[in-house]
Structure formats: structure tokens, C-alpha cells
N, C-alpha and C positions, 0 to 999 in steps of 0.2 A: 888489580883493584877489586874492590870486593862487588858482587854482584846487588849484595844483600841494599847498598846504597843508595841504586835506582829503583828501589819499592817504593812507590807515592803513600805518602802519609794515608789518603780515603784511602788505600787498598788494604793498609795495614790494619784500620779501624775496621772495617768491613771482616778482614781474618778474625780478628778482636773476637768479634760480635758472636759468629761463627763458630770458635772453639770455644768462647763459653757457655755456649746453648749444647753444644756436645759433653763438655766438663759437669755441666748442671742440668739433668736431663728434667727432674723435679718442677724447675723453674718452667721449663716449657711445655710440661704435658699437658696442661688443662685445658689447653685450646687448640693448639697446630697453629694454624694460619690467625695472625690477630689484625686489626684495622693499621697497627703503627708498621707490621711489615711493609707494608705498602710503603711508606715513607721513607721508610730505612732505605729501600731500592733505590728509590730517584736522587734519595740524597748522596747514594753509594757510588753513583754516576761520576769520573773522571773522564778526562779529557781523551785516555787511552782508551776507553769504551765507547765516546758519546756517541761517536759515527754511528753505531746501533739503535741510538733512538729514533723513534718514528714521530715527526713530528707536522702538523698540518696549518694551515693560516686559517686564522678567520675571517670570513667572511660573511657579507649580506646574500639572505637569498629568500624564498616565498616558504611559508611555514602552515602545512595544510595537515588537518586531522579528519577523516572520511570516517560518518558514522552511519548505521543501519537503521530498519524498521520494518516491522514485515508491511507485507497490500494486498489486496486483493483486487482480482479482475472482475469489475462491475461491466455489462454489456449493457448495449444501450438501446439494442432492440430485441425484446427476449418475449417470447409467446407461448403458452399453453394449452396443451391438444387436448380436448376432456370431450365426453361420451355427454352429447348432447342433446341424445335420442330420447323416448319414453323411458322411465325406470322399467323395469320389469318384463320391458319386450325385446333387445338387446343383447343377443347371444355371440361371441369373441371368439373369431373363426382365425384368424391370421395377422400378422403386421407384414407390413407391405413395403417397409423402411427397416432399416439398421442405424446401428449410432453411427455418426458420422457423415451421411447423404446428406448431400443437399437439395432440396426441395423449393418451389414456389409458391406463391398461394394458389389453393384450387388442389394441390396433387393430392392422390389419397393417400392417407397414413396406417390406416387399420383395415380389416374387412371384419363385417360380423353379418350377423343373420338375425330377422326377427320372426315372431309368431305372434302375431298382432289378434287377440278377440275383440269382436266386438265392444266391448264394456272397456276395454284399454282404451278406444278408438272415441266413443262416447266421452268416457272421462276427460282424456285430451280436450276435444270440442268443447266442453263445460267449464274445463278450465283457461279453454280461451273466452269465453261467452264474460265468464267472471274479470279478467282480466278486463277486458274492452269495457266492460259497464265501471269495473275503479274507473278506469281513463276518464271517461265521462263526467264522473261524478268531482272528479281532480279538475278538470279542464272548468267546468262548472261553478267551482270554490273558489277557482283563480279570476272568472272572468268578473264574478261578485266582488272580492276585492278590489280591482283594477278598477272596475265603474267606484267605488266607494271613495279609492286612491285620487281616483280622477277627478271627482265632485268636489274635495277638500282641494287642490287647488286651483282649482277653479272658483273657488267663494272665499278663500280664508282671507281675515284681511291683514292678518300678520303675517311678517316675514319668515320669522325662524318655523312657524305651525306648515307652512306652504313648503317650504326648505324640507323640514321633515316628511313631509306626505310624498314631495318628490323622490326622496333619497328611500324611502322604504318602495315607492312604486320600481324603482329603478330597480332594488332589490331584490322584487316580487316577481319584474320581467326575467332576470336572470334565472335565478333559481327553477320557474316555469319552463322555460326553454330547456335545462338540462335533464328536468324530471319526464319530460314530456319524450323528448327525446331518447332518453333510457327504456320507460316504457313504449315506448313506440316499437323500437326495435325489438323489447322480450316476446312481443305477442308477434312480430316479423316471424321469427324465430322457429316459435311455435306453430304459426299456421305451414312455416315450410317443413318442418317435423311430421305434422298430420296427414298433406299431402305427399310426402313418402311414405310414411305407415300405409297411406292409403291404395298406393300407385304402385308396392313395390311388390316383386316376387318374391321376399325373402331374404334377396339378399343387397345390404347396406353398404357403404362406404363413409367415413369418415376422412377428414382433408384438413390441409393444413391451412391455419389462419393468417401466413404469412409466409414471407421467404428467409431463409437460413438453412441450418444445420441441425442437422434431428441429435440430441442430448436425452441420455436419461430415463429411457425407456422404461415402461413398469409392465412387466411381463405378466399374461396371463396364459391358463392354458385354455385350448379349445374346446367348445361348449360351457365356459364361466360367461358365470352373470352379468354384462356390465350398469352397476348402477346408476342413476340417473347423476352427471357432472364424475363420473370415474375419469380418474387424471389416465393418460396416455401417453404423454414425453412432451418435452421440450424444446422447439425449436426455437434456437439460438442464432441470428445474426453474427457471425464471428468477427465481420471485418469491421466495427467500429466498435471498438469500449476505451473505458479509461481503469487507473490503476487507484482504488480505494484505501486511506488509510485511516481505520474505527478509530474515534478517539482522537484524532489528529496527533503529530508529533510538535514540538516547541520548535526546533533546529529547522524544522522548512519553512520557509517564506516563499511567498507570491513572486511566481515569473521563474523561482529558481532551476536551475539544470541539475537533473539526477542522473541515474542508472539502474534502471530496472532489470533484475535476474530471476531468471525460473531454472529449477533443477528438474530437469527429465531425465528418461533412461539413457538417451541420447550423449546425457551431457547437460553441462548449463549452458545457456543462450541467455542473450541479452540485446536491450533497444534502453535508447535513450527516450528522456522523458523529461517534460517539463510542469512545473506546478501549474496550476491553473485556479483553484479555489481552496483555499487554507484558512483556517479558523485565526493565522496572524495577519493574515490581507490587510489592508487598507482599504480594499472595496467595499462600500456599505456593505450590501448584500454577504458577503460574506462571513459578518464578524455572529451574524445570530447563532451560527454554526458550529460543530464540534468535529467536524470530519474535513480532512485534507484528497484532492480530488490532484490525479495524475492525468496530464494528457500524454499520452503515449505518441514518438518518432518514429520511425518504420513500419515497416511489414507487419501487422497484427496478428496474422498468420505463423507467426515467429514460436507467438505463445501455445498453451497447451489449455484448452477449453478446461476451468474451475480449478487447477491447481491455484494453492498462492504464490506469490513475490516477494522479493525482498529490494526494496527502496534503496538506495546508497547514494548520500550526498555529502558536500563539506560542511560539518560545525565549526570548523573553525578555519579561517583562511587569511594568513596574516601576510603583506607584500612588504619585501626589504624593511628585514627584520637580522637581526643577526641569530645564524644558525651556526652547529656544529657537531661532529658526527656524535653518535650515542656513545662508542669506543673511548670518547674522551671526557666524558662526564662519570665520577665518582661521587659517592653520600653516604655521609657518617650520621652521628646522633646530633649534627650543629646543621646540616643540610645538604645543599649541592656543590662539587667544587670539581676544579679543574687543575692540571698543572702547565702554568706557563713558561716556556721555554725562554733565559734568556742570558746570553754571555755562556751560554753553557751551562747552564743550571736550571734545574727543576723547581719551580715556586710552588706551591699549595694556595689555590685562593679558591676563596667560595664565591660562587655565582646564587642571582637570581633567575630559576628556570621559568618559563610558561606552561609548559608543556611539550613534551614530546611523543612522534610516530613509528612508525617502525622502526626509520633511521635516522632521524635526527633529534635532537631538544634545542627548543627556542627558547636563546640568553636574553633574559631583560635588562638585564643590569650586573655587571661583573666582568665582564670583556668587551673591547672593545679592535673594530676591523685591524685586520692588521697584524694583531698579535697570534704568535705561535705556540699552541698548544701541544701536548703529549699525548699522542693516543697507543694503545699496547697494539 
């Protein structure tokens, strides 16, 4: 019997197809591979080949898309070392720190040397003499007021005139206390400036005005000027900040869990983090706002003092949804589609996608659990 008899009709068509794209080379050249080969394939599928197809179920499962933003490290206790001596008497002999030490307050940060004349020493004096007589003259203006403030409620016979006098006196106390205060301490300052100008051999010390870690140094060389408020470094508290992000992003909300990443030479490292004030909050207080604030988990220690970060959270996190691997989602000029497996044949049907992530796209409409799809 003839062999030629058990050739299945699709194997035949399939030859068909075959030798006349070989007989018509014309026909075929202007593209190679076209969208309908594709179709031709699955339709080419008989029952002698099907064991070959790969085919998978559908199923429900969690549909999650992880997007970025840069941050930056805000510290929450940061202080500045600056030349707080006379201008002009202030000569930059040594630092006495490196980046990196940690310090207390009190330690000393710099050495330098002064040569103090007379008339440096006077003028100091003069300029504290000036200072004390403002004060006076401030404290003075204020206590006139307050008698004035005082007298209107005490005689007015309206309510709302009496209401005002009190809510400006209330005012008036504030504002007094912090001004008073400011200048109280600048002339502190100074007279402890003059009594070293005046007590000292030469040679000064400069100290840190807090405890952390010396950042930032601004190098001079020995016997330079230092001017009167000449910046000096930066001590940095390392062990508490949070993670800044300008602008705030849309995708973070209040309470949410990220992942915070810094790239060192090291490698990248990473800590978790949680929002804590974002410009989408709920919390009053926060909606005045334009900037999204990170509370940083772990070791703070982890990070690298002023590099930036890169925030990473879920935009989109959808739970039992129907997903399916990427392998088995195709698209044409009509949209997305899949092929379902059934009796042994390849169908073509078009889906609605949501989205997909590295590995998967999530089906909104077009398959349902269950069914077996074709993946290559």
C-alpha cells in the first residue's frame, strides 16, 4: 500500500504553502517574516506534532509594577564651623580634624594664631558698647508699647478694640523674647571673643558647636587670612536623617513601604523606608506642601554621607487578577492577543491588557481561569 496515503491533509497544505514560496521567490521577498506566518504555524499544527506545543493554564495571581524616583539624604542635625574671631586678627595655622572624625561639642576643629593691636582690641570694645546701647534702646520701645498695650485693655469698653490690644500685646511679647534673646547672645559672643583677644598668647582654637561627623572641609593654607564668619566644615550628625524627595512624586502616598538604594564603590546597598509626609497625605499639615519626606529602617550608617538615592515603590499593585506569562501575549495593528488551546487547536483571540512587568501582563478581559493558552 502506498505510503503516500497516510499524509494528513494539514501536512499536505503546509508542503503546499512551502513550495510555493520556493516556485515564487518574487512573492516573498519584500518582507521575510510577515504577521500571518505566525498563524500559518499554529494552524499547521496536527495531531502528529501537537505533543510539541507548549501550553500553560490560566490563572489568578497578584500584578505588581515597581516604579522609581530619585531622594536625597536630608540630616536632621547639621551644624556649621565658621571663624568667629575678630576679622583681621585670625591667622589659619592647622586643622585639627579630618573628613570623617567624629567630634563633640567643645572639641577643637582648627588652630590659628592672632596678632591683636590695640585699635583691633578698642574697636571690638566699641562695637560691643554699640551693640548694648541698641539693646537698651530695643528693650526701651518694647516696654513703651507694652505699657500702651496694657492701658487699652484695661479702659477699652469694646470687646473686639480690647481683643485686638490683647492679641497684638501677645504678639509684641513674642517677637521681644526672640529678639532679645538673639541679641543677647551676639554681644555673649563677643565679649567672649575680646576676652581671648585679650588673655591669649597667640595662639587660638576653634571648636565644634556640636556633636557628629566632620564633612566638607574648606582647606586653607598656613598663615591665610581668616575672615571674620570664614566657613570651616561641616559637622554632620549621621545617625538620624530622612530620605527627600523635591517636587514630591504622584505614585507615593502616606504610610507607604519603599526601598531605598545608594550606589557606592562598594556596590549598592540598600534599607527600607517608609513615607511619612507626602504632598498626597491626608494629614492637614501636609497637603501645603510640595515635597515627599522618607523615614528611613535600619542602620543609617548603611548610607554614604551627601550622595543621592533612588526611592523604588509599587505603582501599581493589583491582588487576584488574572495574569499570564509575557511568552504568550502577541500584537498586531487590531491589539493584544493570545492563542487558546483547545481540542487540539490553536484559536487567535484578542485580549484586554492592563499592563505588564517584566514577566507577566495582566488580562482584563479576554481569558478567563482555566483556560490553556500557547506559549513559544
Amino acid at each position: 500500500m502506498s505510503r503516500i496515503k497516510f499524509i494528513r491533509p494539514a501536512a499536505l497544505l503546509l508542503s503546499a504553502v512551502l513550495a510555493f514560496s520556493v516556485i515564487t521567490p518574487a512573492a516573498g521577498a519584500d518582507s521575510g517574516f510577515r504577521p500571518d506566518d505566525e498563524d500559518l504555524y499554529f494552524s499547521a499544527l496536527n495531531e502528529e506534532i501537537k505533543e510539541d506545543v507548549r501550553t500553560i493554564e490560566v490563572t489568578r495571581g497578584d500584578f505588581t509594577v515597581m516604579s522609581s524616583c530619585k531622594g536625597e539624604i536630608v540630616y536632621d542635625n547639621v551644624s556649621y564651623c565658621f571663624n568667629t574671631l575678630q576679622e583681621g586678627s585670625v591667622k589659619y595655622v592647622k586643622m585639627l580634624v579630618s573628613s570623617g572624625d567624629w567630634v563633640q561639642r567643645g572639641d577643637r576643629i582648627v588652630q590659628v594664631s592672632t596678632t591683636v593691636e590695640n585699635a583691633d582690641l578698642e574697636g571690638l570694645r566699641a562695637q560691643i558698647e554699640v551693640e548694648e546701647q541698641n539693646l537698651e534702646e530695643y528693650m526701651a520701645v518694647y516696654r513703651e508699647l507694652e505699657s500702651k498695650y496694657t492701658r487699652i485693655i484695661a479702659s477699652s469698653a469694646g470687646a473686639n478694640e480690647r481683643r485686638m490690644a490683647e492679641l497684638l500685646l501677645e504678639r509684641l511679647e513674642t517677637e521681644y523674647e526672640d529678639e532679645y534673646s538673639s541679641r543677647t547672645k551676639n554681644i555673649e559672643q563677643m565679649i567672649a571673643n575680646l576676652d581671648k583677644l585679650e588673655n591669649s598668647d597667640g595662639t587660638l582654637y576653634i571648636t565644634a558647636e556640636s556633636e557628629g561627623e566632620v564633612r566638607e572641609i574648606n582647606r586653607y593654607r598656613n598663615g591665610d587670612t581668616l575672615r571674620s564668619y570664614a566657613y570651616i566644615c561641616t559637622i554632620c550628625d549621621t545617625r538620624s536623617f530622612r530620605v527627600r524627595v523635591p517636587g514630591g512624586v504622584a505614585g507615593l502616598c502616606y504610610n507607604m513601604p519603599v526601598r531605598i538604594t545608594q550606589g557606592q564603590t562598594k556596590g549598592a546597598v540598600s534599607l527600607d523606608g517608609r513615607v511619612t509626609t507626602c504632598k498626597s497625605s491626608v494629614l492637614t499639615p501636609n497637603l501645603i506642601g510640595s515635597t515627599d519626606y522618607i523615614e528611613v529602617e535600619g542602620d543609617p550608617e548603611t548610607f554614604e554621607y551627601g550622595s543621592d538615592v533612588t526611592v523604588s515603590y509599587r505603582s501599581v499593585d493589583m491582588k487576584d487578577v488574572i495574569v499570564v506569562d509575557k511568552s504568550a501575549v502577541y500584537h498586531d495593528s487590531r491589539g493584544d492577543y493570545v492563542y487558546v488551546y483547545t481540542d487540539g487547536n490553536s484559536i487567535k483571540r484578542y485580549v484586554l491588557s492592563g499592563g505588564n512587568n517584566a514577566s507577566v501582563v495582566w488580562i482584563v478581559s479576554g481569558l478567563n481561569e482555566g483556560d490553556r493558552i500557547v506559549i513559544k
